[in-house]
C-alpha positions in Angstrom: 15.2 29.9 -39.7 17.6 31.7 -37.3 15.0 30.3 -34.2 14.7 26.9 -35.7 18.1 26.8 -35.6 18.8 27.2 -32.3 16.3 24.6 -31.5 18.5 21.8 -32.7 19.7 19.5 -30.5 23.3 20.5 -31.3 23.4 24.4 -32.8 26.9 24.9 -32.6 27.5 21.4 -34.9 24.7 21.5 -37.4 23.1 23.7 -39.5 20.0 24.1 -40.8 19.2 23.8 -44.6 15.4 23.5 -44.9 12.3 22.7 -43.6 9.0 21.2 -44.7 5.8 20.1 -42.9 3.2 17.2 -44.0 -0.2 18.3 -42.1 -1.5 14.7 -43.4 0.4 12.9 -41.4 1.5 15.4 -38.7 5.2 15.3 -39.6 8.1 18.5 -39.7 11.0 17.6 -41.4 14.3 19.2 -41.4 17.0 19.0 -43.3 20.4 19.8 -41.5 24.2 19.6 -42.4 27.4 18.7 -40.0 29.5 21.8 -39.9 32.7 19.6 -38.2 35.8 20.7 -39.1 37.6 18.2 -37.7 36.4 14.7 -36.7 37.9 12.2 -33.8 38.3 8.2 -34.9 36.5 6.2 -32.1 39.5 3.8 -31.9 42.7 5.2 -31.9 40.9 9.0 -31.1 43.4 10.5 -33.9 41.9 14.0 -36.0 40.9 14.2 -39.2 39.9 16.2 -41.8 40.3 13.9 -45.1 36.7 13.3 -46.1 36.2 10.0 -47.5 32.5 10.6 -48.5 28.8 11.7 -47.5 25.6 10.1 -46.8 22.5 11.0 -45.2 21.1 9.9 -41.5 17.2 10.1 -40.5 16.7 10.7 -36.8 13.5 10.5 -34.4 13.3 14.1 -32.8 11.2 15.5 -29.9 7.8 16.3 -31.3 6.8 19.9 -31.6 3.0 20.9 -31.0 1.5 17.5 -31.8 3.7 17.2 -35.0 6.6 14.6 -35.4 9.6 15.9 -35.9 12.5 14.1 -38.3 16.2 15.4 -38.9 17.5 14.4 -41.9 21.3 14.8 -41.1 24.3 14.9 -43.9 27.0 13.1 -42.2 30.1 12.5 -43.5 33.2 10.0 -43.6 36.9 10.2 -43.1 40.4 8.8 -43.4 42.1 8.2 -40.5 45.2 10.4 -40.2 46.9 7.4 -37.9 48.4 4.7 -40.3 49.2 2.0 -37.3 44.9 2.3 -36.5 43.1 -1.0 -37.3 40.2 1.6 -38.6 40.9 2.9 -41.8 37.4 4.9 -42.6 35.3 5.9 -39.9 31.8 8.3 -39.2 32.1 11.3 -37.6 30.1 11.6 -34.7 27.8 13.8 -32.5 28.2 12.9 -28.7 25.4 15.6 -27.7 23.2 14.4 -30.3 22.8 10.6 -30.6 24.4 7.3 -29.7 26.3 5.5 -32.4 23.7 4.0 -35.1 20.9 4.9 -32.9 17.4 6.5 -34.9 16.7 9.0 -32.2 17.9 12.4 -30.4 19.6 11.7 -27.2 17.3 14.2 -25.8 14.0 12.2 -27.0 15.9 8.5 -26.0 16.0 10.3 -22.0 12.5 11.3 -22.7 11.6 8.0 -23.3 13.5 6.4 -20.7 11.8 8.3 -18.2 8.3 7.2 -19.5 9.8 3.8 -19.4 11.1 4.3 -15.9 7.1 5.2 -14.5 5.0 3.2 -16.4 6.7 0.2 -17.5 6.2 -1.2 -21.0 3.0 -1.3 -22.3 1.5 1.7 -20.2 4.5 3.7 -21.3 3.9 2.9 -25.2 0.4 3.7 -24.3 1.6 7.4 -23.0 4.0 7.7 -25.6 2.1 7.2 -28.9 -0.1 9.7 -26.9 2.7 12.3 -26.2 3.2 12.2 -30.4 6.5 9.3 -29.5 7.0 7.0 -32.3 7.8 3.9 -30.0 6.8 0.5 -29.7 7.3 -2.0 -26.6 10.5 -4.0 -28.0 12.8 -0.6 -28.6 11.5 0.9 -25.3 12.3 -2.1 -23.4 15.6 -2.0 -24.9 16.8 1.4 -23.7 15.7 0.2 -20.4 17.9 -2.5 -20.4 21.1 -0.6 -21.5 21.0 1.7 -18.4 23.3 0.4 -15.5 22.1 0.0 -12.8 22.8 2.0 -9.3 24.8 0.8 -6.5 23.1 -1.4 -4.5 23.3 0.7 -0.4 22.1 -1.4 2.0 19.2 -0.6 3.6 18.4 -0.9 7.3 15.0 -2.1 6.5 14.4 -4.6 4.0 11.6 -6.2 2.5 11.5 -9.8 1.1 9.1 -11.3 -1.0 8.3 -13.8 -3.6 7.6 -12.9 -7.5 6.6 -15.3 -9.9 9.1 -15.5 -13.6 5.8 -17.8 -14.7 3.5 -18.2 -12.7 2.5 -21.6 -11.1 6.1 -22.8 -12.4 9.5 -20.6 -11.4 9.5 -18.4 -8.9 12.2 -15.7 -7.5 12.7 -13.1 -4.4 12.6 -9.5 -4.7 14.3 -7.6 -2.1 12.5 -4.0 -1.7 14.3 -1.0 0.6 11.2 -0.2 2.9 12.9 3.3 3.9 12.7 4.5 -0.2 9.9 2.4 -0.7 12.3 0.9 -4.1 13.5 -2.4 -5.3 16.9 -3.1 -5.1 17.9 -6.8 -6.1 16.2 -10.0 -7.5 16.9 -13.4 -6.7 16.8 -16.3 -8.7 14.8 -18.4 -6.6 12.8 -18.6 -3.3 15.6 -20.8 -1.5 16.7 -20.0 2.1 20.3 -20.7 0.9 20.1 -18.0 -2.0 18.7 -14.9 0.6 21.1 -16.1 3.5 24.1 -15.5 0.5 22.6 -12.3 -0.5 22.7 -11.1 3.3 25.8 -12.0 4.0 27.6 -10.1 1.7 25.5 -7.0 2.2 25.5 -6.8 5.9 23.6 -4.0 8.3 20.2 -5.5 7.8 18.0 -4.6 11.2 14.7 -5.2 10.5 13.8 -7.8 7.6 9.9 -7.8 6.8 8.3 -10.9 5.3 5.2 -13.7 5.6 5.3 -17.1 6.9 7.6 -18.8 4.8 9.6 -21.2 6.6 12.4 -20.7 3.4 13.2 -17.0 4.2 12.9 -17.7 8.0 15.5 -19.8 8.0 17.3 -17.9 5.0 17.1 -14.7 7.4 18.0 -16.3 10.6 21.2 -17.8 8.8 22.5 -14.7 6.8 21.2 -11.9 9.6 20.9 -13.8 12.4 20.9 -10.5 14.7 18.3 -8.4 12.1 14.5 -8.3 13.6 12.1 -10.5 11.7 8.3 -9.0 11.2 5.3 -9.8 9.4 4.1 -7.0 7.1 0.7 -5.1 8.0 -0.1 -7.2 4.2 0.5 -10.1 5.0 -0.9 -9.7 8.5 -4.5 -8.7 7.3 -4.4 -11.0 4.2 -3.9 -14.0 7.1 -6.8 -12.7 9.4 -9.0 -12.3 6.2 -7.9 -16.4 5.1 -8.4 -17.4 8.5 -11.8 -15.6 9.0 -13.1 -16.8 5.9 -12.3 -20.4 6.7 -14.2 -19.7 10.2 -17.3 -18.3 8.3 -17.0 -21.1 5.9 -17.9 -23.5 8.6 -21.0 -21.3 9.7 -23.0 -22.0 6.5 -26.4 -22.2 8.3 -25.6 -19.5 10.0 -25.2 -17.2 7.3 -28.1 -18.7 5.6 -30.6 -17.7 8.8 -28.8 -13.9 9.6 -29.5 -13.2 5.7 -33.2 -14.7 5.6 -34.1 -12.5 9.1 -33.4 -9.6 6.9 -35.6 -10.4 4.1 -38.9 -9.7 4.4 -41.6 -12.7 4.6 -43.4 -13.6 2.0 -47.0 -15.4 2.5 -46.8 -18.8 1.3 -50.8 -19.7 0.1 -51.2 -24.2 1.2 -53.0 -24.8 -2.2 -49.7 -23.5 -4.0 -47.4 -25.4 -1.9 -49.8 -28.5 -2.3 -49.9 -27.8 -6.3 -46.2 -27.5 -6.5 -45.7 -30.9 -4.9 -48.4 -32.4 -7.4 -46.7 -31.0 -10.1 -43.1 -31.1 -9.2 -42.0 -27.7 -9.2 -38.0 -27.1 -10.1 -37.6 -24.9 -7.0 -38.3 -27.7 -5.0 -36.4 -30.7 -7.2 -33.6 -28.2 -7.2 -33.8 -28.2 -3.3 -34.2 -32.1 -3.0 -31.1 -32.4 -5.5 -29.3 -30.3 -3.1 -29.7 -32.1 0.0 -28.6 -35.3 -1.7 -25.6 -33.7 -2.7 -25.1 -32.4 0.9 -25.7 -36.2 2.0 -23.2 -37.6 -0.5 -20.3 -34.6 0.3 -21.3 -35.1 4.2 -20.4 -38.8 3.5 -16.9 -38.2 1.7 -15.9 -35.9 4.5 -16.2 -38.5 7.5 -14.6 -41.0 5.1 -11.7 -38.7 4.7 -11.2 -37.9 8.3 -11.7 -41.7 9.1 -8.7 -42.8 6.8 -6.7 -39.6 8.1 -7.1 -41.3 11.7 -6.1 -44.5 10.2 -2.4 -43.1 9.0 -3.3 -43.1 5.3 -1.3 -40.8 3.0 -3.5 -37.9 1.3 -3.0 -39.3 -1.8 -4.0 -42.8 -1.1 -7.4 -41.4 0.5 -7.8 -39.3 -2.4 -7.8 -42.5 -4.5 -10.4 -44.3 -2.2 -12.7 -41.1 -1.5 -12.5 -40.8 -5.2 -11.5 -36.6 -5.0 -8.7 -34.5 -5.5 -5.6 -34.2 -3.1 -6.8 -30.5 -3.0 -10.3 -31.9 -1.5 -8.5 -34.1 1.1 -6.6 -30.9 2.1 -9.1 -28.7 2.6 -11.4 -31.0 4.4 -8.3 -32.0 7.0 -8.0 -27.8 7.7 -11.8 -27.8 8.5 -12.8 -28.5 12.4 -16.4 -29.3 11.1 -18.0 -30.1 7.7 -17.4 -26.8 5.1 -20.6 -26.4 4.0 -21.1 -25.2 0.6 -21.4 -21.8 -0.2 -24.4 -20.2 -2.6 -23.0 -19.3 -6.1 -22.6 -15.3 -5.9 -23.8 -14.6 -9.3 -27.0 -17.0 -8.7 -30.0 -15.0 -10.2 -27.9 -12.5 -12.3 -29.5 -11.7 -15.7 -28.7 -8.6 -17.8 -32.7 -8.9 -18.0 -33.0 -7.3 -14.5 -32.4 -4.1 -15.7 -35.1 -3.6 -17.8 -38.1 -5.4 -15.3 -39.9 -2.3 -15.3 -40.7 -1.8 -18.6 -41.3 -5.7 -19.3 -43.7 -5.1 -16.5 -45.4 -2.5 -17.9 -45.7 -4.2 -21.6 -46.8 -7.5 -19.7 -49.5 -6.3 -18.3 -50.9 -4.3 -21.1 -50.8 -7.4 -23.1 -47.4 -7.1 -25.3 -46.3 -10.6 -24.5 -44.5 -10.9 -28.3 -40.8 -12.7 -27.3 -39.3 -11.1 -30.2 -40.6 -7.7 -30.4 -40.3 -7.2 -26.7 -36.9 -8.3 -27.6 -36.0 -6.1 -30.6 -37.4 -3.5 -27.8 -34.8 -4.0 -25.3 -31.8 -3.9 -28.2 -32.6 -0.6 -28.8 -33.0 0.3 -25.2 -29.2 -1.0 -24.9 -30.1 -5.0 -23.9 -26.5 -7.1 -24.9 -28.0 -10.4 -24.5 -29.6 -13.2 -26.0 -33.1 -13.9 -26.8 -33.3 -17.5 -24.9 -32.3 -15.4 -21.8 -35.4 -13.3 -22.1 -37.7 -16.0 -22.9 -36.3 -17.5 -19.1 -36.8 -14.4 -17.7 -40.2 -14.1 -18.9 -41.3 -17.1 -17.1 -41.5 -15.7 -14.1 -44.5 -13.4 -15.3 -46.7 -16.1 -16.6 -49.6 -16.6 -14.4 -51.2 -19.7 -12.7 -54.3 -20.9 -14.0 -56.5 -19.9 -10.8 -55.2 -16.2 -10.8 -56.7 -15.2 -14.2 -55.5 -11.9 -15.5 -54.1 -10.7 -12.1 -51.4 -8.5 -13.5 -47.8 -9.0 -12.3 -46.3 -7.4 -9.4 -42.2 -7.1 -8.8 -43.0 -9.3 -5.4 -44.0 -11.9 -8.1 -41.8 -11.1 -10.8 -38.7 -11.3 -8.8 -36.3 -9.0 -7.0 -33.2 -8.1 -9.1 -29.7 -9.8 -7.9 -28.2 -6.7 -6.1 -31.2 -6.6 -3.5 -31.0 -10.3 -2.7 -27.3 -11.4 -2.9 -26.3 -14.3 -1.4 -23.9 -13.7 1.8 -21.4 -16.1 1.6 -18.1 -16.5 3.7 -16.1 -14.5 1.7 -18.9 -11.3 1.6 -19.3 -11.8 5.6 -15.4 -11.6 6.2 -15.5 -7.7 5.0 
């Protein structure tokens, strides 16, 4: 008892009465009495020692190898020695031991804060519940928001950048000191007029760091107009990358020959090709579909560029090409006609991972759809039944080939050795 007691948060104003531990639910209780003989009104700061009456406070303790620990705290009430006090009855209370009304230690509130302070909300609930905390996102958020904050110094090189409130709707600035890599103020908007205010009153900016918004140009070139004004090495590569991606965009064919060099050739037999034009295979529908589309896209895009030359608003030639403002926009940035780019999931199947074995049963004659697919459940397969059945196609044979049995050339190469390289791949 005489070592629990010094473990309190306060030794010298409680005492220790008992102690009992649930190993259900990994809880150590202890029961502990104020030993005050005087207490201090919070208003008028008079002593006392005419005890009005008792009653018992539960508090949230620092846990103690894995187990929760709860004080259960006699506190007690008194008369206020001061007759011309507005308060009449107050609480004693414990300044080293908890805040007024508060369910927790002080000592377990900073322990919390400082989770709070590294992780943020959910991740620090996350690391709490883990650390044996009893805490939830609302409270912890709380005691976040009852610190004050500290004194904004100036910093001789400042970040600015935008942060969305709700993203797609309001928007603010946060201003980040680049020499202690920390935030230090957020603004209420992304106005020039707001960060030129903000800069004004906090002056000996040098360098201000930020993208190619013409709103904090001008913002920073009105509030510091002697500071420096760079682009961040972020911004910087995020631009090339945009810009090289809009190049490569415009390179389809291009991309399309480079990847089929590096695919091996595969013989091509006449009386196939003749027997998939007889019978209209979907490969080649597919690829007629596809140029017609081309054709029709090919058409919208001169259109657009003929009304642009004309004077016609974006939305008005929207309206007559019959597509989105957003379609008008990105065919105006493009020197030459954007071809389209090859979906990059095109041939993915969770199938592909078990081609071996459906090989293997294939060929030895196990062609059952549903046993082979009660097979590849237990194997781990997570998908669905009509996807194997798809997948399966690719094994049946042509009429003329008899029981050839079924080669991987045949079968199909999985997705990750024949991924399409599209503009956004080729950038990297």
């Amino acid at each position: 008892m005489g070592f629990l007691q010094q473990l309190l948060p306060d030794p010298n104003q409680l005492r220790l009465d008992s102690g009992s531990l649930d190993t259900a639910e990994q809880s150590f209780t202890l029961t502990v009495t104020s030993v005050q003989r005087e207490a201090h009104c919070p208003v008028c700061q008079a002593g006392s020692s005419r005890i009005h009456s008792r009653y018992q406070r539960t508090l949230q303790d620092l846990p103690c190898m894995n187990y929760r620990v709860r004080l259960l705290m006699q506190v007690r009430k008194f008369f206020c020695s001061n007759s011309n006090c507005q308060r009449r009855i107050f609480t004693e209370r414990f300044s080293q031991l908890t805040e007024p009304w508060a369910r927790r230690t002080s000592r377990l509130a900073q322990h919390l804060i400082a989770i709070g302070l590294a992780l943020g909300g959910k991740a620090g609930v996350r690391l709490s519940q883990h650390l044996s905390y009893p805490v939830s996102l609302n409270p912890l958020l709380q005691l976040l928001s009852r610190l004050f904050l500290p004194a904004v110094v100036t910093p001789k090189t400042l970040g600015v950048d935008d942060f969305a409130f709700r993203k797609g709707y309001t928007y603010g600035t946060v201003l980040v000191d680049l020499d202690q890599n920390r935030p230090i103020a957020l603004l209420a908007d992304r106005k020039a007029q707001t960060l030129a205010q903000w800069l004004q009153q906090h002056p000996g900016v040098e360098v201000l760091s930020r993208d190619r918004s013409k709103e904090y140009r001008q913002g920073m070139t009105q509030g510091a107009p002697d500071a420096l004004q760079v682009a961040d090495r972020f911004h910087l590569l995020k631009n090339m990358t945009e810009v090289l991606q809009q190049v490569l965009a415009m390179q389809g064919k291009v991309l399309k020959l480079a990847q089929a060099e590096s695919i091996p050739k595969v013989p091509i037999e006449l009386a196939d090709l003749e027997n998939n034009q007889q019978t209209g295979h979907p490969i080649l529908k597919a690829q007629q579909q596809s140029e017609q589309h081309r054709t029709q896209r090919l058409r919208t895009y001169q259109l657009i560029w003929q009304l642009h030359f004309q004077g016609s608003a974006t939305a008005q030639i929207a309206q007559i090409a019959g597509v989105s403002s957003r379609t008008v926009q990105r065919y105006l940035q493009s020197n030459s006609f954007p071809e389209r780019q090859a979906r990059s999931d095109r041939g993915r199947s969770l199938v592909s991972a078990y081609q071996d074995y459906l090989l293997q049963q294939w060929n030895q004659g196990h062609r059952g759809m549903k046993s082979l697919f009660r097979d590849l459940q237990q194997q781990g397969y997570q998908g669905s039944y009509i996807s194997l059945i798809r997948y399966l196609r690719r094994f049946q044979q042509q009429p003329d080939q008899g029981d050839a049995p079924v080669t991987p050339a045949k079968a199909g190469k999985p997705l990750s050795q024949r991924q399409t390289l599209t503009a956004r791949r080729a950038k990297f």
